[in-house]
C-alpha positions in Angstrom: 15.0 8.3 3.1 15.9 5.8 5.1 13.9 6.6 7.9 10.8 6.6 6.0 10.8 2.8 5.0 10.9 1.5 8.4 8.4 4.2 9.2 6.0 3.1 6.5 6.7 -0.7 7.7 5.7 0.6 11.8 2.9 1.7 9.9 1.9 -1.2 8.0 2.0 -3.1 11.3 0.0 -0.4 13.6 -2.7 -0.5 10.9 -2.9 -4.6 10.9 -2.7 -4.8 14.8 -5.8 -2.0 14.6 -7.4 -4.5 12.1 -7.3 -7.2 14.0 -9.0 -5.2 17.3 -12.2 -4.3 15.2 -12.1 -7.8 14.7 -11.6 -8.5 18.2 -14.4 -6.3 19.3 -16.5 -7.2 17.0 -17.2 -3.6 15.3 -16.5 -4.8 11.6 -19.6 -3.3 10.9 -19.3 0.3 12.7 -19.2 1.2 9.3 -21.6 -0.5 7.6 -20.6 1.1 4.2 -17.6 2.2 1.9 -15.9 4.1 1.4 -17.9 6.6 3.6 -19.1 5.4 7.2 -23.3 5.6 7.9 -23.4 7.7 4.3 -21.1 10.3 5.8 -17.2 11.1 6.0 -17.8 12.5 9.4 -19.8 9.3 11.0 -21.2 9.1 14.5 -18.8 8.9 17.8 -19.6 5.5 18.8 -17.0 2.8 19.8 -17.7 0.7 17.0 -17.7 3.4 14.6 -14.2 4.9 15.7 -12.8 1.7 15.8 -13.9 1.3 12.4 -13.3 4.5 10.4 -10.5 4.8 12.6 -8.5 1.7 11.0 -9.7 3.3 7.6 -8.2 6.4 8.2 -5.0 4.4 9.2 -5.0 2.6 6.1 -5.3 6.0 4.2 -2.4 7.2 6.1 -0.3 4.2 5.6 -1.2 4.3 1.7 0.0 7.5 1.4 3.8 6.5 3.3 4.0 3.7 0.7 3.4 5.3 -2.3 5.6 7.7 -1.4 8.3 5.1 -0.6 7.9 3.0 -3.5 8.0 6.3 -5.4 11.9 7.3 -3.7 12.7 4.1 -5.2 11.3 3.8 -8.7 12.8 7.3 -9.0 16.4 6.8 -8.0 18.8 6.4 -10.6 21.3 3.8 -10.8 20.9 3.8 -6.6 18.9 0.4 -7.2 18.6 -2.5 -8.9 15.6 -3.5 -11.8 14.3 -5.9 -9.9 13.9 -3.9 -6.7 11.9 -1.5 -8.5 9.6 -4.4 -10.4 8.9 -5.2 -7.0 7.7 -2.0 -5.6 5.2 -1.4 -9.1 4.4 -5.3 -7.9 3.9 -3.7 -4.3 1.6 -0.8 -5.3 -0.3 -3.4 -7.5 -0.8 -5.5 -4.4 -1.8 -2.1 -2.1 -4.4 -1.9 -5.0 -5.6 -5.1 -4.2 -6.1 -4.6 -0.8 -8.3 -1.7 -1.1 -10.4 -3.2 -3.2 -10.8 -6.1 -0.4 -11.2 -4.0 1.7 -14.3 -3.0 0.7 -15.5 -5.6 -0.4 -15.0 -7.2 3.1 -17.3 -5.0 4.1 -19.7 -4.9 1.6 -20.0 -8.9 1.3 -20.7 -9.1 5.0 -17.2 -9.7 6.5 -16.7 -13.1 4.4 -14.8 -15.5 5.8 -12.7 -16.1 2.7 -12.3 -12.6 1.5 -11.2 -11.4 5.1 -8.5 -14.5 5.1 -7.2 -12.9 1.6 -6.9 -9.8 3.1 -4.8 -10.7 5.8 -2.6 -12.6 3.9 -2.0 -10.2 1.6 -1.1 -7.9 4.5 1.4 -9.9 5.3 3.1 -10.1 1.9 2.8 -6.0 1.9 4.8 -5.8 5.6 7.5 -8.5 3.7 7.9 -6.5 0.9 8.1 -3.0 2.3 10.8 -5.1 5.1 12.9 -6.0 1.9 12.6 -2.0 0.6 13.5 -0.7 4.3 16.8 -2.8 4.4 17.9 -2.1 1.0 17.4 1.3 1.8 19.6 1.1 4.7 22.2 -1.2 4.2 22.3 -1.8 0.5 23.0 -5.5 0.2 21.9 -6.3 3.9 22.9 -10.2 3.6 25.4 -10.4 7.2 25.7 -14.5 6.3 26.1 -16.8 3.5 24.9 -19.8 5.7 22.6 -22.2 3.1 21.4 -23.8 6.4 20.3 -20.3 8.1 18.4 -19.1 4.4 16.4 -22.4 4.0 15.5 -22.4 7.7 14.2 -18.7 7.3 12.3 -19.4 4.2 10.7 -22.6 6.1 9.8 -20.4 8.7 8.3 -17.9 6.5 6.3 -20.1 4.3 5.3 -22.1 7.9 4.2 -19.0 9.8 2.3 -17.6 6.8 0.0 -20.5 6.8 -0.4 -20.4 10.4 -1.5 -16.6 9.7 -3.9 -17.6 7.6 -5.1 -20.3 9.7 -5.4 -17.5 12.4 -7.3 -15.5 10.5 -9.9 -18.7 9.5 -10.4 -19.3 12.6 -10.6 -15.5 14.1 -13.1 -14.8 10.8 -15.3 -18.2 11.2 -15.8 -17.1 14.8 -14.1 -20.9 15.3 -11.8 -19.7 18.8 -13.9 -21.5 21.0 -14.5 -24.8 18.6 -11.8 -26.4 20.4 -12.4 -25.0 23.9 -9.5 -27.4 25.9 -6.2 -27.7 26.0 -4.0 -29.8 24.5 -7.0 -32.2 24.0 -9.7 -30.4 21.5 -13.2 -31.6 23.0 -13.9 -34.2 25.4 -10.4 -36.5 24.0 -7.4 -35.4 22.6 -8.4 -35.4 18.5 -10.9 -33.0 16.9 -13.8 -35.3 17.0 -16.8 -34.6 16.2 -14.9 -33.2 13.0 -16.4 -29.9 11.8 -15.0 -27.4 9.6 -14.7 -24.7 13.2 -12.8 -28.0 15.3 -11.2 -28.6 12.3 -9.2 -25.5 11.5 -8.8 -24.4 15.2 -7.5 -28.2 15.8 -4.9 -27.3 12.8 -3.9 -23.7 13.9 -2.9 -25.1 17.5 -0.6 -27.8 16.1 0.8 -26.5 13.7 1.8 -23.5 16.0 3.9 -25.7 17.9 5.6 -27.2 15.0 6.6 -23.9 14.0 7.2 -23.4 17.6 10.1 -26.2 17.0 11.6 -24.5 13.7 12.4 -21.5 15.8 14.1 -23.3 18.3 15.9 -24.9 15.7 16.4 -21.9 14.0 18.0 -19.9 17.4 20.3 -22.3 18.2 21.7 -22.5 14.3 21.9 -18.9 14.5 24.5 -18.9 17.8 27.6 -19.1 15.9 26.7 -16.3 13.3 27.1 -12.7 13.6 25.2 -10.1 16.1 22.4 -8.8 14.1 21.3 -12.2 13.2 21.6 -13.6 16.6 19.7 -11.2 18.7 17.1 -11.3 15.5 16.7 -15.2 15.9 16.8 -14.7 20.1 13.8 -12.2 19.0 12.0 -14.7 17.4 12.5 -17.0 19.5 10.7 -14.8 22.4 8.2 -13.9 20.3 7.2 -17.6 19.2 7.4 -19.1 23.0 5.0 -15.8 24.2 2.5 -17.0 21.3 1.8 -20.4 22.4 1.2 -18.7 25.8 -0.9 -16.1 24.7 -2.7 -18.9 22.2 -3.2 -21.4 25.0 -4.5 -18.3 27.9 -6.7 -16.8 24.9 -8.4 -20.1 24.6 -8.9 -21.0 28.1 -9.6 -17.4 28.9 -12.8 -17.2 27.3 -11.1 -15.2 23.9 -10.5 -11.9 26.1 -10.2 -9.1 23.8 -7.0 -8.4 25.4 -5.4 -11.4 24.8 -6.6 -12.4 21.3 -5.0 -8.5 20.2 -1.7 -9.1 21.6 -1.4 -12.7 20.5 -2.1 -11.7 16.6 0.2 -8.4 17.0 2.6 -10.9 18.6 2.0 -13.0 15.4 2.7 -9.9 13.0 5.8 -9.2 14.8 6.7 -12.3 14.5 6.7 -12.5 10.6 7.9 -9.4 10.7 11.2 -10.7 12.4 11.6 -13.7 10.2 11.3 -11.8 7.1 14.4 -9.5 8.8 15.8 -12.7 9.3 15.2 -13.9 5.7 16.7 -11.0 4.1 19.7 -10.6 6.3 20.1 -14.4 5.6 20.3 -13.6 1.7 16.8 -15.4 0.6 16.6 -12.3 -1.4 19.3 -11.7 -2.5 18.6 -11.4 -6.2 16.7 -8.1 -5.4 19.8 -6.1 -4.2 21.6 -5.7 -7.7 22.2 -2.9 -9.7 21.3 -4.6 -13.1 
């Protein structure tokens, strides 16, 4: 039981790292349909297409773990708190969601704003099934009672989830290039001439290393607490300073397919981590009882 919420959350982040490389390669449209590919359930082998119906297949699969997840916990009795299970039905409702955007990211064309929806919602998805997982295993998982460590997590939950989104603007808009130097944006330092591609790309850098500051700030509160937290916050740490190299290389390298898909399943990781920070912090603590 416990093995098959952190397997449904490795999941969950295989299928939004697989996203993000039919983004990457541009074969959003190997499947030019839904929910069958080229009119068919067994489409042509071309790399566009497997890429495409490949990440379907993956979300099919992942579907499937969480359902039956949520399902272990909306049938246990007494094991969990109410407000655990409200938030797996609020889960499934969300999974719901995200199949319907999914096709309609495809059917409207890859939009811009749809596509950003879906991503964040994503997100929220891998957060949730992270707070099931470590109930699931632990119980009540909170290792501090630190007010400073909880509203630093939070901060760095709400921060990175705009910088998410911001990625996914700026990855969806086709805007990676708008600001093609670094630190400056064009020929001077600000985004100037302002359009909506400098604009957001401008944003997404800097706010990057802001948040870039919040986990430094966030390791070296974590130093006197206990083990799990520490080597989580030492995680995140790594993860945030390989981003802004991977974010700064991917810009000056041209957006190399390589490098864009390892910085945004660096990015994923990295709200995964906080998230596991979050919980083990006790942001949600309210969740764990057996009311």
């Amino acid at each position: 039981m416990k093995k098959l919420g952190w397997f449904t959350v490795g999941f969950t982040y295989l299928l939004m790292t697989w996203g993000n490389m039919v983004s990457a390669t541009g074969s959003g449209f190997g499947c030019p349909d839904w929910p069958r590919c080229h009119g068919t359930f067994f489409p042509p082998a071309t790399f566009e297409t497997i890429l495409e119906w490949g990440h379907r297949l993956l979300a099919a699969t992942t579907t499937l773990l969480i359902v039956a997840t949520i399902a272990l916990i909306l049938r246990s009795r007494g094991k969990y708190g109410r407000a655990l299970k409200s938030s797996g039905r609020f889960l499934l409702a969300m999974l719901a969601v995200q199949i319907v955007l999914g096709g309609f990211t495809v059917l409207l064309g890859l939009s811009v704003v749809v596509s950003t929806i879906h991503l964040v919602i994503a997100n929220l998805v891998m957060g949730g099934l992270i707070t099931v997982a470590s109930v699931m295993t632990w119980g009540d998982p909170v290792v501090t009672q630190s007010v400073k460590m909880r509203r630093l997590a939070v901060s760095g939950l709400m921060g990175l989830l705009i910088q998410l989104a911001l990625g996914a603007l700026v990855r969806h808009s086709h805007s990676g290039l708008a600001c093609p130097m670094f630190p400056g944006c064009l020929e001077g330092f600000w985004p100037i001439p302002l359009t909506f591609g400098t604009a957001v790309a401008f944003t997404h850098r800097w706010w990057g290393i802001i948040m870039f500051g919040l986990y430094f700030h966030l390791l070296s509160v974590s130093i006197r607490k206990s083990k799990p937290l520490r080597m989580a916050c030492a995680i995140a740490f790594a993860l945030a300073c390989t981003q802004i190299i991977l974010g700064i290389s991917t810009v000056l390298g041209g957006l190399g397919t390589a490098s864009r898909g390892l910085h945004a399943a660096g990015g994923y990781a990295l709200w995964a981590m906080t998230f596991y920070i979050s919980i083990r912090s006790g942001s949600f603590r309210y969740l764990y009882g057996r009311s």
